[in-house]
C-alpha positions, 0 to 999 in steps of 0.5 A: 608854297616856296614862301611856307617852306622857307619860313620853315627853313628859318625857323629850324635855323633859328633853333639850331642857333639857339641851341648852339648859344645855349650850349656855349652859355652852358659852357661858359657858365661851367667855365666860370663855375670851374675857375670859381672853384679853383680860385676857392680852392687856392684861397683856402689855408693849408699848414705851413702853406703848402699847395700840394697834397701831404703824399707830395710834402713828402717827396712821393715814392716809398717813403710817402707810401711809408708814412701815410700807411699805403704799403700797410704791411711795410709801415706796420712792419717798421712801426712794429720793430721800432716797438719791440726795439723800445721794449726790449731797450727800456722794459726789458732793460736790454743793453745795446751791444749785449742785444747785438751779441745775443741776436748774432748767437741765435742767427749763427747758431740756427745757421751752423746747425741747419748747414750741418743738419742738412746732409741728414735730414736731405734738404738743401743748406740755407743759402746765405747772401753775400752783403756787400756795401756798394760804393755808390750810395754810401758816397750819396749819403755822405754828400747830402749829410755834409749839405745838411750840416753845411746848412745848419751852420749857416742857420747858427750863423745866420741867428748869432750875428743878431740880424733877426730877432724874431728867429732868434727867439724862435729858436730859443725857445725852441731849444728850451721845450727840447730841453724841458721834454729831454729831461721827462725822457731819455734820448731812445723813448723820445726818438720812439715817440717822434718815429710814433708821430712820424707814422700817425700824424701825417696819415690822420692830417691826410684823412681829416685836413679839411676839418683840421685846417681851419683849426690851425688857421684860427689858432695861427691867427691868435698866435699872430694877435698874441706876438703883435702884442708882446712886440708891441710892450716887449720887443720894440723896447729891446735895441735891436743892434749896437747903434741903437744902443749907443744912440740911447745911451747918448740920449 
């Protein structure tokens, strides 16, 4: 009897064991599973190499909210203004100073009339806000367009001492194709067009990165064919500072 009741003793432990390891084994294996999937996920490319999502590309906060359309009514609502400023400016033929002269007209007038109209109608006068500029973050913008232009001298500096060919040529190249659509269009269609961009690019790469990707990864990789190839005939040939200049000439 004792030996019946111990063979069945052992045999629930050794279901319970079972159990156990088959738990760890599932565990385990959705570890492996789990790593496998990141490991996927880093190899996968992603423009201009970033490893974040497009909302933290662009710093987080309202101004991301703002350009992927979160806050619908606030993006639609500068994406709106920015068009009716571009109608007005180009197909009305609306001049700057002649638009701010005629919206002060209009908002003083409304203004005066409502004051002077309240005492007769028995509504309270508008109340009008006291704009004052503060201190603090004119400084901060001040500061951080000084850096930014610091930098960008550095950047021109950097490209004229002829040290990186490369991003010489890239620059160049740069400059002519905003030269070229410069000339199809002028300074305020072409700031409407890019703040378009602004808002409908980013939004739609959000929704369709996955399909859009491995499109872009294709046509770096072509691009990267097409420079090795232009290196090769071109490029190499260029001397690339004055000392290989002069060997050849003495060659």
């Amino acid at each position: 009897m004792s030996d019946h009741e111990d063979h069945k003793s052992e045999s629930l432990m050794e279901k319970i064991s079972d159990k156990i390891h088959g738990k760890d084994d599932s565990s385990s294996s959705s570890d492996s599973d789990d790593d496998k999937i990141s490991a996927m996920k880093s190899k996968v490319f992603r423009m201009f190499g970033r490893e974040k999502p497009v909302h933290n590309v662009f710093g987080g906060g309202k101004p991301a909210d703002v350009l992927l359309w979160k806050d619908k009514k606030v993006s639609g609502g500068i994406l709106g203004g920015v068009s009716i400023i571009w109608f007005l400016f180009e197909v009305m033929e609306y001049h700057l100073l002649t638009l701010v002269c005629h919206s002060l007209i209009l908002t003083l007038a409304i203004l005066f009339l409502w004051s002077n109209a309240s005492a007769f109608i028995n509504k309270s006068p508008p109340k009008i806000p006291q704009v004052v500029i503060p201190e603090k973050p004119v400084l901060e913008i001040v500061s951080s367009l000084r850096i930014e232009l610091n930098n960008g001298f550095a950047a021109i500096r950097d490209i004229a001492s002829g040290k990186d060919l490369k991003k010489f040529l890239s620059v160049i190249a740069g400059l002519w194709f905003v030269s070229i659509i410069s000339n199809c269009y002028n300074f305020l269609t072409l700031v409407y067009i890019l703040v378009v961009l602004l808002f409908t690019v980013p939004v739609v790469y959000d929704k369709y990165e996955d399909k859009i990707d491995p499109l872009a990864e294709k046509a770096l990789i072509e691009i990267k064919k097409q420079y090795a190839v232009f290196d090769a005939k071109v490029l190499c040939k260029i001397p690339r500072s004055m000392k290989e200049l002069k060997a050849k000439k003495k060659v």
